[in-house]
C-alpha positions in Angstrom: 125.2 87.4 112.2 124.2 85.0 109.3 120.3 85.1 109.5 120.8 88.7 110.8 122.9 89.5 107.6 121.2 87.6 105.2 117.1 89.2 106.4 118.7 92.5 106.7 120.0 92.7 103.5 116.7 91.3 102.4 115.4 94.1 104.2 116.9 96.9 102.9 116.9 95.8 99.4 112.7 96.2 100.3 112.9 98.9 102.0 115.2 101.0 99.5 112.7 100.2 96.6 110.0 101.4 98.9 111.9 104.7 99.5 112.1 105.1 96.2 108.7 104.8 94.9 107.9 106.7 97.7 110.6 109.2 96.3 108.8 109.4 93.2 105.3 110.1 95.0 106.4 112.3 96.9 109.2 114.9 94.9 106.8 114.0 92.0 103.4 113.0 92.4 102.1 114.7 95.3 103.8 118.0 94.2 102.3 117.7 90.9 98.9 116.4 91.2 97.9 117.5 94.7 97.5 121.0 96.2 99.8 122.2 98.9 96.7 122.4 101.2 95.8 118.7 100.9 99.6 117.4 100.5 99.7 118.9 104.0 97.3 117.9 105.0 97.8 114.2 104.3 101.4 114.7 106.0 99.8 116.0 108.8 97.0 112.7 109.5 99.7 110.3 109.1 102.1 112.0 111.4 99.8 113.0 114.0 97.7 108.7 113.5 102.0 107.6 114.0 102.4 109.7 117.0 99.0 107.9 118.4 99.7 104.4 116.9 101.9 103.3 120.5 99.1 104.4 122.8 97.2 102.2 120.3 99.1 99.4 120.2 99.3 99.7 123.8 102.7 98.7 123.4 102.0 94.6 122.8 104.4 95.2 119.3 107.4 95.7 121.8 105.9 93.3 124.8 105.6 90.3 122.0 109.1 90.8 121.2 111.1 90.9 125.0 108.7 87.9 126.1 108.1 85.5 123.6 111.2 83.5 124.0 110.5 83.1 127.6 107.3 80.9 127.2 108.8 77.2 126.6 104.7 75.8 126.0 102.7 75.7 123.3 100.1 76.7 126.1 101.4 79.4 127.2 102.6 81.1 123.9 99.1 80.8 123.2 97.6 82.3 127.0 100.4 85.0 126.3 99.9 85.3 122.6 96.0 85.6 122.9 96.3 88.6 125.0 98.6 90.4 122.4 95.8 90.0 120.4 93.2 91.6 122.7 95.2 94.2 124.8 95.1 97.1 122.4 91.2 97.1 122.4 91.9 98.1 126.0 93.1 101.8 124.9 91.2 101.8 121.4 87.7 101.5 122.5 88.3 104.0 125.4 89.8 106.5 123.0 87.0 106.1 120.1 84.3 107.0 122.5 86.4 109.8 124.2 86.4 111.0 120.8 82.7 110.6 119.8 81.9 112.1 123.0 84.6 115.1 122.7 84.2 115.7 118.9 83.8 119.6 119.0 86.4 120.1 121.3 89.1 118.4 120.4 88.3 119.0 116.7 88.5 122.6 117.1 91.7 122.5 119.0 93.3 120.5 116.2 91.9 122.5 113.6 92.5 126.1 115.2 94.8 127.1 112.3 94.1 125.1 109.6 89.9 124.4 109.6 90.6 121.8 106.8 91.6 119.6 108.8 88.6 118.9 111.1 87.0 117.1 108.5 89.5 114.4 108.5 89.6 113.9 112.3 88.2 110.6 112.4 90.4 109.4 109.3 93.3 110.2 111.9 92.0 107.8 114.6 91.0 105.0 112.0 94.7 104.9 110.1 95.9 104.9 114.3 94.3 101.8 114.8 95.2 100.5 111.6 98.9 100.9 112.0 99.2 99.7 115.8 97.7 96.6 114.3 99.6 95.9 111.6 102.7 96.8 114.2 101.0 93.6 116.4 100.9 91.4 113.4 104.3 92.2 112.0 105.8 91.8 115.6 103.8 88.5 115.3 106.0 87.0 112.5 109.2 88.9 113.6 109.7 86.5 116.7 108.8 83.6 114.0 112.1 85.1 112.5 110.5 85.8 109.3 110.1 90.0 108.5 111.2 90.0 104.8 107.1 90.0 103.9 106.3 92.3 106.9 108.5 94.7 105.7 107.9 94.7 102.1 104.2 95.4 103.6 105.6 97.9 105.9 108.1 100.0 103.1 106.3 99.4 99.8 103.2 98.1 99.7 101.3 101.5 100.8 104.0 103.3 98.8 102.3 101.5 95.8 98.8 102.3 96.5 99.7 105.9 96.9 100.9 106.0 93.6 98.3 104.4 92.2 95.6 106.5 93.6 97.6 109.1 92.4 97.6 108.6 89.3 94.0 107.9 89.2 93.7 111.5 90.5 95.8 112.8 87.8 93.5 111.2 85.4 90.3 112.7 86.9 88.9 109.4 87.9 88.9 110.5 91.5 88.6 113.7 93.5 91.6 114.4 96.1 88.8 113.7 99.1 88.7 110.1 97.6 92.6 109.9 97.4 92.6 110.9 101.1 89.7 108.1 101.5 91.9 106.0 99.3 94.9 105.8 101.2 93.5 105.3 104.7 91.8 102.0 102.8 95.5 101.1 101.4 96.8 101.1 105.4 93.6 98.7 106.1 94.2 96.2 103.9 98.1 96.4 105.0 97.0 95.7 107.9 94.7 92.4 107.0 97.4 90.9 104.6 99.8 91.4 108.0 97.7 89.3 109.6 97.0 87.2 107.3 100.9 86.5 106.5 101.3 86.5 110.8 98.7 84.1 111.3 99.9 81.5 108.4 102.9 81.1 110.1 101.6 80.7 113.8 98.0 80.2 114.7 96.4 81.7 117.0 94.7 79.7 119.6 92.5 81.9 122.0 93.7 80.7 125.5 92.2 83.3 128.2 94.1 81.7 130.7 96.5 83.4 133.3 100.2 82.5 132.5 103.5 82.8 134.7 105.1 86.4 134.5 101.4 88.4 134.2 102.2 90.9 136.2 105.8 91.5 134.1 104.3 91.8 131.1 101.7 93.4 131.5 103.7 96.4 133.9 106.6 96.3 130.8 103.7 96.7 128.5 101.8 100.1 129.9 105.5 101.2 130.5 107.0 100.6 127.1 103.9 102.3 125.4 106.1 105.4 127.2 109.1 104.2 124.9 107.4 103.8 121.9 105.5 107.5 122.3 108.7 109.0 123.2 110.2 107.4 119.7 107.3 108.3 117.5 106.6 111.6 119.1 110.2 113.0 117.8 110.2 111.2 114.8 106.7 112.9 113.8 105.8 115.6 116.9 107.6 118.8 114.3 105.1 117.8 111.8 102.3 117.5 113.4 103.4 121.2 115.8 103.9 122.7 112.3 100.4 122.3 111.5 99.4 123.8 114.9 101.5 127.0 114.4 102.2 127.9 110.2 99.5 127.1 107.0 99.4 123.5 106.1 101.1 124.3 103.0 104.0 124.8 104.9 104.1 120.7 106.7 104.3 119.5 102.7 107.5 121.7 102.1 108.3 120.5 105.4 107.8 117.3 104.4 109.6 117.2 101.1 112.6 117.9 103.4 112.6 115.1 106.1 111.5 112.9 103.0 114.7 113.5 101.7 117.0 112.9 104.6 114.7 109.9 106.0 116.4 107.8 103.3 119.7 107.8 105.4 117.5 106.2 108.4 116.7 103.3 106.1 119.7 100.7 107.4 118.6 101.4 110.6 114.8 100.5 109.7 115.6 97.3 108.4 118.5 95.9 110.7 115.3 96.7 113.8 113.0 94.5 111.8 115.4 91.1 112.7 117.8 92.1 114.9 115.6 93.2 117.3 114.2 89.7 118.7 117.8 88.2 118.5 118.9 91.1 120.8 116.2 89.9 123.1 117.4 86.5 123.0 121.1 87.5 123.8 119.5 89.1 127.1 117.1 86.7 128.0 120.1 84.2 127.6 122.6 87.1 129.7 125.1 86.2 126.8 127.0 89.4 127.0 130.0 88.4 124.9 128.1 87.9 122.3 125.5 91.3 122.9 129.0 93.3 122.6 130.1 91.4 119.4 126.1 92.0 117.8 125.9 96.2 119.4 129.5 97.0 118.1 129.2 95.3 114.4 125.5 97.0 114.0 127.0 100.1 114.8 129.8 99.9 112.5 127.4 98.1 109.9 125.1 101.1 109.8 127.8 103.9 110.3 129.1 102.7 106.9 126.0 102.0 105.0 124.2 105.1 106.2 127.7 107.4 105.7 127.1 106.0 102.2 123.5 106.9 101.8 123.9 110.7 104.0 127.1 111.6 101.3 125.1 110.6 98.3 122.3 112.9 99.3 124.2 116.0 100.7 126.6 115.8 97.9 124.0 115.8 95.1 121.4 118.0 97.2 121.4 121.3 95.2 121.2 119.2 92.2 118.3 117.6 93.4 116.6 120.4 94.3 116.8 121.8 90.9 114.4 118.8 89.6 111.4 119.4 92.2 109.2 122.3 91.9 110.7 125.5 93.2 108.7 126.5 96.4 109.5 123.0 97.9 113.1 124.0 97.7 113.6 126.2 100.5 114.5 122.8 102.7 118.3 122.8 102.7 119.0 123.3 106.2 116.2 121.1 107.3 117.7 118.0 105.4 121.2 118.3 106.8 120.2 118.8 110.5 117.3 115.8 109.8 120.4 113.9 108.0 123.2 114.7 110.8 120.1 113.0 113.3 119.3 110.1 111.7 123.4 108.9 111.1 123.8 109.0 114.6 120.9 107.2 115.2 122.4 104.4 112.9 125.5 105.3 114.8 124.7 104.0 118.0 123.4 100.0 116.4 120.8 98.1 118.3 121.1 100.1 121.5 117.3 100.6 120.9 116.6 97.2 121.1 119.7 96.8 123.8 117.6 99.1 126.1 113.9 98.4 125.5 114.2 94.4 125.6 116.3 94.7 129.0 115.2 95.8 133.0 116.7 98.7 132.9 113.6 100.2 130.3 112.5 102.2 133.2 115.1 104.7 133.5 115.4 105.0 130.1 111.2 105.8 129.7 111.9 108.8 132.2 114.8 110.3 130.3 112.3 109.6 127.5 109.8 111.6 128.8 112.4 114.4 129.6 113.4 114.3 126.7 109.8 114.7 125.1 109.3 117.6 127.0 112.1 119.1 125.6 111.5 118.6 122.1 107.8 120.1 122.1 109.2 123.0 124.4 112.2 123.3 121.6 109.5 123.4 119.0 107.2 126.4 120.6 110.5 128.3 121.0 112.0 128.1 117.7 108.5 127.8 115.0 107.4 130.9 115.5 110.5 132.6 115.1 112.6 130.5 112.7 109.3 128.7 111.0 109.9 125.1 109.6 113.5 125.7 109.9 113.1 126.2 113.4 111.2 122.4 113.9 114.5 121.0 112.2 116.6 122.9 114.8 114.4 121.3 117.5 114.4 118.0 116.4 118.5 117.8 116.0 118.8 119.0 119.0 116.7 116.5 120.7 117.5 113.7 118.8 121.0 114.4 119.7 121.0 114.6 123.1 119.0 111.7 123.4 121.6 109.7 121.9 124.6 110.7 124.1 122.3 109.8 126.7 121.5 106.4 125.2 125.2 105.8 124.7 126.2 106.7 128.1 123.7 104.5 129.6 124.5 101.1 127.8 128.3 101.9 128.7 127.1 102.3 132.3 124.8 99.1 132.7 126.1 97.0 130.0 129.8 98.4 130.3 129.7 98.0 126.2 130.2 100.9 124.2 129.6 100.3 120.2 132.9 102.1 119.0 136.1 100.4 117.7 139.1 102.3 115.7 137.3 101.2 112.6 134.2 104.0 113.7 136.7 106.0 113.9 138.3 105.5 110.3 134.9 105.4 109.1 134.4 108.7 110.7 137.2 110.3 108.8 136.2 109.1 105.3 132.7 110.8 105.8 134.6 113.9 106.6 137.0 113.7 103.4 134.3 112.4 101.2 132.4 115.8 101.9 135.6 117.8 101.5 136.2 116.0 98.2 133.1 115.8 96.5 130.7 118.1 97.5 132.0 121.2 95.5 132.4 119.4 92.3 130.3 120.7 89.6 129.5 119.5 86.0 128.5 121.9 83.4 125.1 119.0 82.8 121.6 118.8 83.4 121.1 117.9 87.0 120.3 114.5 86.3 123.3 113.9 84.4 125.1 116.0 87.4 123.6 113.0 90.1 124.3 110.0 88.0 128.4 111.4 87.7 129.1 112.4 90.9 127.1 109.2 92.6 129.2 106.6 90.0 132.5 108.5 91.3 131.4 108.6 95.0 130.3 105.2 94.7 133.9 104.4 93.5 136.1 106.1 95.6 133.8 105.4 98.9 133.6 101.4 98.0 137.1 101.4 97.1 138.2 102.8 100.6 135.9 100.9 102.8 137.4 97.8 100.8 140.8 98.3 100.4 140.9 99.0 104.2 138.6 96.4 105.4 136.7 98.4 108.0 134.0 96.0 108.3 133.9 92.4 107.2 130.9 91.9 107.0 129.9 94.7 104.4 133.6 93.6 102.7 131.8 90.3 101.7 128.8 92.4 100.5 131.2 94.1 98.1 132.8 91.3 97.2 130.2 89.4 95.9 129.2 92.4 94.3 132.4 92.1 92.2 132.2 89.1 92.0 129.4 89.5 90.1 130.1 92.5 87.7 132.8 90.0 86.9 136.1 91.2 88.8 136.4 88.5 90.9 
């Protein structure tokens, strides 16, 4: 696990500070210097240009990934590489002039209850392209084994531009139809530095010459554009149905909400960025033995760093809410069912990778599909009765039962499941942690209130996880931690 451990930490150290500049733009900025109408509606493009970005990529991110290490020659990584570079233009020209040619209708359709939002239909498309791209380039340097850079790109450096641009709106020096403008331009250049970065480290050589395994990769590819639509669609498919059924107003309180508990998904985020092309070498290579070791100590991994990060926000969450503008904190249920989803999805390791790098994708992209089905079906039930309340009840639900049925399906093809007793003690400590802590209150302002309970948390959680060794590797973190601080 050594370059796994040492990029991952990397990793999330870059991805936490991106979280929480995009904390600040997002409990501060946005509800502050932007109207609900166009704070939905910038949560709205993005979710619905993420929920396009795999049909635009037309999955070559993924393909890049589970084939890369099976070309031994420089000629043909480049034949291979080459068409990475040139496959996506296969669904993006297609689509733009679908568009051009379909303007009225599906602009209309889109904007049936919110008419703002037809304006910005093209800024949609546009920021799709952008971010299947920079998903090519960053996949690019990730088999390179180097994502540190591609994932400071990826977590903070649009985070910064936001904030930014925000702040030149609060100053008057532009409108909020610039800052829209703005921020789609922040995504492009992301996208050129990617490549920039991608291509400084490997070169491409345009090869337009057939290679061995065409037919493989390019069937994996139109499939896994399946996996990575099913992924994105229930990561971002509430937000964008919210804005098909309730005001707009209504996504950015939504928002707000999954902000909040998308913090807890950010282990998971950055473990992907590495671990995902060594899992890919582990089955290329049909090491098993070591597959089991690498699924059972990301799962334990995650478990405890994302138990740590779901009890520091559900512990301090009424405290928290105290410090945003009222009308944004109605989204208490919505960040414990959105929290609950996205520990089990650190829960269950690098099965993602497990399952998408391996021949057994196909059943999984059906179940996928299913599953897909279910979650927009969910979302039409329970919106209009239960509102955004109701897009957090579909979502848990279908994020949950797509996990059992991930779970059960490595066990089955694998036979590797990534519980040991220590998920288990883990387990338990959550559970007292919560019973512990989460009724303490301090007569403070709620700031104070955070920074008191977190410190004691911190304490007793670190202390625990230590004392009892449940993993080593996040043992060693801790220990050079107090080493550090000077305990050691």
């Amino acid at each position: 696990m050594g370059v796994v451990v040492s990029q991952s930490i990397k990793n999330t150290v870059t991805t936490y500070l991106g979280f929480g500049i995009g904390a600040v733009n997002v409990l501060f900025l946005f509800t502050n210097f932007v109207s609900d109408t166009y704070f939905g509606l910038i949560t709205f493009m993005l979710s619905t240009a993420n929920i396009m970005m795999p049909l635009m990529a037309f999955g070559t991110n993924n393909t890049l990934i589970k084939f890369y290490t099976l070309f031994k020659t420089r000629q043909s990584q480049n034949s291979f590489l080459t068409l990475m570079l040139f496959l996506p233009l296969a669904i993006i020209i297609p689509l733009g002039l679908i568009g051009q040619f379909s303007f009225e209708v599906i602009s209309n359709w889109l904007s049936q209850k919110n008419a703002i939002i037809k304006d910005y239909y093209w800024l949609i498309y546009v920021s799709a392209i952008t971010f299947a791209y920079f998903e090519v380039f960053y996949a690019w340097s990730r088999v390179q084994m180097q994502s540190v850079w591609g994932n400071f790109l990826k977590e903070v450096f649009h985070r910064i531009g936001a904030t930014i641009l925000l702040f030149c709106l609060y100053f008057e020096w532009i409108n909020v139809e610039e800052l829209i403008d703005g921020i789609v331009g922040v995504y492009i250049l992301r996208m050129v530095l990617m490549a920039v970065y991608a291509f400084s480290l490997r070169q491409p050589v345009l090869k337009f010459q057939r290679f061995k395994n065409l037919s493989s990769v390019l069937k994996y590819t139109v499939l896994i554009i399946i996996a990575g639509s099913v992924a994105n669609i229930i990561l971002e498919i509430d937000k964008f149905m919210l804005g098909y059924y309730v005001d707009i107003e209504k996504v950015a309180y939504y928002g707000v909400a999954i902000y909040i508990a998308s913090v807890i998904g950010v282990p998971l985020r950055s473990l992907h960025q590495i671990i995902s092309p060594v899992t890919a070498k582990l089955l290329n290579e049909n090491n098993k033995v070591e597959l089991e070791k690498l699924y059972q100590k990301s799962s334990l991994n995650l478990f405890i760093i994302s138990g740590f990060i779901f009890l520091v926000i559900i512990l301090n969450i009424n405290e928290l809410y105290l410090l945003i503008p009222e009308k944004f904190s109605g989204g208490l249920v919505i960040v414990i069912l959105i929290g609950i989803s996205k520990l089990i999805d650190n829960l269950l390791g690098n099965s993602n990778a497990i399952l998408f790098n391996s021949d057994y994708y196909r059943m999984v992209l059906l179940l996928g599909v299913f599953l897909v089905i279910t979650t927009i079906g969910l979302n039409m039930i329970f919106i209009p009765i239960y509102g955004i309340n109701g897009s957090a009840f579909a979502t848990f639900i279908a994020v949950v039962a797509y996990n059992i049925v991930k779970i059960v399906f490595v066990k089955y093809a694998f036979k590797i499941t990534p519980f040991t007793l220590a998920t288990l003690k883990t387990t338990f400590l959550v559970i007292i942690s919560i019973a512990l802590f989460y009724f303490w209150e301090f007569p403070f302002h709620a700031i104070l209130n955070i920074g008191l309970k977190t410190i004691l948390f911190t304490v007793f959680y670190g202390f625990l996880v230590y004392v009892f060794n449940l993993s080593e590797d996040v043992s060693k973190i801790l220990e050079n931690i107090l080493r550090r601080l000077g305990f050691q």
